[in-house]
N, C-alpha and C positions, 0 to 999 in steps of 0.2 A: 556367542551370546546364547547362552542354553534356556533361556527364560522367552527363546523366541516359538511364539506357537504356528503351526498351520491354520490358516481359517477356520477349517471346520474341527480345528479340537479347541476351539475358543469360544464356552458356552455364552450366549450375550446376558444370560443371566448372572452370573460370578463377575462380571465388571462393575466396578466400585466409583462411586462420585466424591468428590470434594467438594469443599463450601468452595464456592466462588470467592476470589479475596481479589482487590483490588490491585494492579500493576500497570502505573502509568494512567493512559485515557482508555482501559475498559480492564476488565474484570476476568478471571481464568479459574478454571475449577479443575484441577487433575484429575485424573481416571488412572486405577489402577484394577488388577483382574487378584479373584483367589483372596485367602487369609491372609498373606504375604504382603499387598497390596503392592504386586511385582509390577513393573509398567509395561507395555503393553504394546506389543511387537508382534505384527503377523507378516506370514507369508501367503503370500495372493496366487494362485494356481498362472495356470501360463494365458499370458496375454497377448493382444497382438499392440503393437503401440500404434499409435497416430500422430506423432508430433515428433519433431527434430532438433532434439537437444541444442543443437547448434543455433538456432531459430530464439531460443530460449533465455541466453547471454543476459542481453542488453535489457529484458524485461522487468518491469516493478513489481512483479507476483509471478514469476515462473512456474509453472505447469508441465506436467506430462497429462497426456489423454490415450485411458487405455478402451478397447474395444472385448468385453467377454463374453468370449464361445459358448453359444448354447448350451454345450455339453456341462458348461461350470456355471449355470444362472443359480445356484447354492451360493457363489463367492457375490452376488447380486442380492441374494436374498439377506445375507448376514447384514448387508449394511441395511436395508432397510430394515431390521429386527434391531439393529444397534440406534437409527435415527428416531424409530418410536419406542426404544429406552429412554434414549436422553430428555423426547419431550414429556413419556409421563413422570420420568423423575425430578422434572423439573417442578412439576406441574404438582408437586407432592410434596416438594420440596421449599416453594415459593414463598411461604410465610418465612419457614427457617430463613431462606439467602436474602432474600428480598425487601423483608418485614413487609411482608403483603400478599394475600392471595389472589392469584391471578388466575382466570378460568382458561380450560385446553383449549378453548377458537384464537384468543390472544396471544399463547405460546406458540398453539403449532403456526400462525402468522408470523410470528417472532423469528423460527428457525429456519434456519438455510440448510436445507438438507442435503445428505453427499449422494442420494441417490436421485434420478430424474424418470419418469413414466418412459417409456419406449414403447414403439410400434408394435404389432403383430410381424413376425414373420422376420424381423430385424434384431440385429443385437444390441444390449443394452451398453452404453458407452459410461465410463467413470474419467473425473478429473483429479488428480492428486499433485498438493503441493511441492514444489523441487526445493529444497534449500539452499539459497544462494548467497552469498556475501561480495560484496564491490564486484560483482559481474561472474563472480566465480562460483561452479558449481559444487556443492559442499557433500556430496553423498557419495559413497563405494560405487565403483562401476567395474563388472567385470563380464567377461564372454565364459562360455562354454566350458573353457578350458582351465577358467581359476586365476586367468591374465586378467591383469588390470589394462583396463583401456579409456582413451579418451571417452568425456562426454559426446563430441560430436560423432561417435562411432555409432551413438543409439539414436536410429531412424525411422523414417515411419515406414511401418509394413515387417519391421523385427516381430519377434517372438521372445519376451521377455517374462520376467518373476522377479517380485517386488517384494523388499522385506517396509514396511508402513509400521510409522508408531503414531499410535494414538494416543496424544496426547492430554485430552481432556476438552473440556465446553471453553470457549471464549464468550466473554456475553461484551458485546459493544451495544451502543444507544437506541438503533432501532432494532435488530436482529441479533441474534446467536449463533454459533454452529461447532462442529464437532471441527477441532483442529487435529487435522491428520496428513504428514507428511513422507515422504520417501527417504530412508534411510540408506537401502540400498538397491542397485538395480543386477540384475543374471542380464547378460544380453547372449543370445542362439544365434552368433554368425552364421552363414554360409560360407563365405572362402575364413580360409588360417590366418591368424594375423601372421604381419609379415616382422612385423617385428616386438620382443617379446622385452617391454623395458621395465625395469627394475623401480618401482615406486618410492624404496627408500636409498638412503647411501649406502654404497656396498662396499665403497674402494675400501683397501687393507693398507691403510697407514702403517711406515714406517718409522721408529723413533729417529734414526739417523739418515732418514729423507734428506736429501743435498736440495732437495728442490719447496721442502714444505715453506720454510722462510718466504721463500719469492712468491710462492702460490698462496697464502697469507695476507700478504703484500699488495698483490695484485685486488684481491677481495677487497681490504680494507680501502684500499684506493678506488676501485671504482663504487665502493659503498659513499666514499664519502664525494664523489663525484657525482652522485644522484641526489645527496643529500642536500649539496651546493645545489644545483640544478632543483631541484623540487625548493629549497628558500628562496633562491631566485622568482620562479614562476609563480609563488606566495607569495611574495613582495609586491612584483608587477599586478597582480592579483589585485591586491588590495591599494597599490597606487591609482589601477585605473577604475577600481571599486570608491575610490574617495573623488577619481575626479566624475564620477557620472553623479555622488551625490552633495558635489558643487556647483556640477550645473544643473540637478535639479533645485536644488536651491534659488541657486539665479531666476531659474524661471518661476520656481514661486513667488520669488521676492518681486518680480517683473510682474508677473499675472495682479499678484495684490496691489502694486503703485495703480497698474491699471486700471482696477475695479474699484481704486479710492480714488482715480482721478475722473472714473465718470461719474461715482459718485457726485462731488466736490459738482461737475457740469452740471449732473442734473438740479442738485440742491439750487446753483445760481439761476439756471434756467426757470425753476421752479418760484425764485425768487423774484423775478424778472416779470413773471406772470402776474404774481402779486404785487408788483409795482404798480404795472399797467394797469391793473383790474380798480388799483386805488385812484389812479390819475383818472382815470374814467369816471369813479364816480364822483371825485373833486371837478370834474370839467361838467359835468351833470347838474351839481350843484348850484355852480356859479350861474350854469343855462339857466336854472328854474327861478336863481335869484333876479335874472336881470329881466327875467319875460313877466315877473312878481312887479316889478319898479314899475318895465313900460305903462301895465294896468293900472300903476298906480296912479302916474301921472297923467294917463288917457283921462283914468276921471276928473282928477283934480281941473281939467283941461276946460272939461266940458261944464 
C-alpha cells in the first residue's frame, strides 16, 4: 500500500473533510489527506501493547490499548493536533453540514476525542479500534519476520507497529468522534515461531489427481452436512422461539381474564355499596315516616 505514510510525514494540515452524509442511524464524513484525496493510512512508531488479543474475541467493540514511549510523545501529539482539526472544522463547517451554527463550547462537548490527559512522569496510553466480524479478528497480523501469526499471539507487554486508517468523523446523536481503526499489526516476538504456516493454499494440483474426485467429495459432503445441521438448529430455533411466544401469549391472555375479572368484582362490590347505601336511606325514610304519624296521632290524642 504505497499511499501508506509514517506519522510524522502526515501534515495534519493537508487532511481533507467530507460532508457528513447520512448511513443508517448516524452520519459519516470521510477524510482524505493531499490533492489526491488519497485515504489515509499511518504507521504508528513502536508501541508497547496492553491488551491480549485473545481477551478480545467475544467482545461488542474490540480494542487494542497501546502505551507510547516518552521518546515518541510526537506520535501523541499528532493526534491531539488531528482531534483539534476535526473540532474546529467542524465548528466552520456547521452551517454547511448541519444547516446551523453551533458555537465551539457545544462541539468540543460534542467530541469523543482519541486522545486522554496523562500524568506527569507517566506515559500517555491510546485505545484503537480491532476490526472484527462474528468473533473474528479481521486485520493482517504479523511478527518480526514477515510470518503471518495468529491473533492470540499479540499480548500484553509485546512491542508492536500499527498501520491505522482513519477514516473520517462519525456524527451519532449526542457526540462525534474520529473513526480510526487497525488495519494491521508488526508483532516483535522474543522466541522464533515454531511453526511457519502458509496463509493462503499452496497445494500443487494435479489434473490427473486419482484422489481429487474423493477429496471433492468429501468437501461437498461435509459442507452439506453442516448445512443440514445449521437448518436443523434454525428449525429448533425457531420451534422453540414460537413456543416461548405462545406461552407468552397465554399468560397475557391469562393476566388480562384476570384484570377483567377483578374488574367485573370490583364494579359488583362497588355496586353492592350502592345498594346498601340506597336501602339505608329507604329504611331512613320510612323511620322518619312513622316517628311523623306517631306525632300525629299523639295530638290528635290529646
Amino acid at each position: 500500500m504505497s499511499h501508506i505514510k509514517r506519522y510524522d510525514q502526515l501534515k495534519v494540515d493537508d487532511i481533507n473533510h467530507a460532508k457528513p452524509e447520512k448511513q443508517g442511524q448516524s452520519y459519516f464524513g470521510p477524510m482524505s489527506f493531499g490533492e489526491t484525496l488519497s485515504p489515509i493510512y499511518i504507521q504508528t512508531p513502536k508501541l508497547k501493547c496492553l491488551t491480549n488479543l485473545s481477551e478480545m474475541k467475544d467482545k461488542k467493540a474490540p480494542y487494542i490499548d497501546v502505551e507510547i514511549p516518552t521518546s515518541r510523545l510526537d506520535f501523541y501529539d499528532f493526534f491531539v493536533s488531528l482531534d483539534d482539526k476535526n473540532i474546529k472544522k467542524t465548528v466552520n463547517m456547521s452551517k454547511d453540514w448541519f444547516n446551523k451554527e453551533l458555537p465551539l463550547e457545544a462541539i468540543d462537548d460534542m467530541y469523543k476525542r482519541t486522545t486522554k490527559p496523562f500524568k506527569k512522569n507517566t506515559s500517555p496510553i491510546l485505545r484503537f479500534r480491532i476490526p472484527c466480524i462474528k468473533n473474528e479478528i479481521k486485520c493482517g497480523i504479523y511478527n518480526q519476520k514477515r510470518v503471518f501469526i495468529d491473533p492470540d499471539e499479540v499480548k500484553e507487554g509485546n512491542e508492536i507497529i500499527l498501520i491505522l486508517h482513519i477514516r473520517g468523523l462519525k456524527v451519532l446523536k449526542t457526540y462525534f468522534y474520529c473513526d480510526c481503526y487497525v488495519s494491521q499489526i508488526k508483532v516483535f516476538q522474543d522466541n522464533e515461531t515454531r511453526y511457519n504456516i502458509i496463509n493462503e493454499y499452496s497445494i500443487l494440483d494435479s489434473e490427473d489427481d486419482e484422489f481429487e474426485d474423493i477429496f471433492d467429495e468429501e468437501i461437498v459432503n461435509s459442507a452439506n452436512d453442516i448445512i443440514e445441521r445449521k437448518n436443523k438448529e434454525e428449525e429448533q430455533a425457531k420451534l422453540e422461539e414460537q413456543k416461548k411466544l405462545e406461552e407468552q401469549a397465554k399468560l397475557e391472555e391469562q393476566k388480562k381474564l384476570e384484570e377483567q375479572a377483578k374488574l367485573e368484582e370490583q364494579k359488583k362490590l362497588e355496586e353492592k355499596k350502592i345498594l346498601a347505601e340506597q336501602m339505608e336511606l329507604i329504611q331512613k325514610e320510612i323511620e322518619d315516616k312513622e316517628k311523623k304519624r306517631k306525632e300525629i296521632e299523639k295530638l290528635l290524642n290529646e
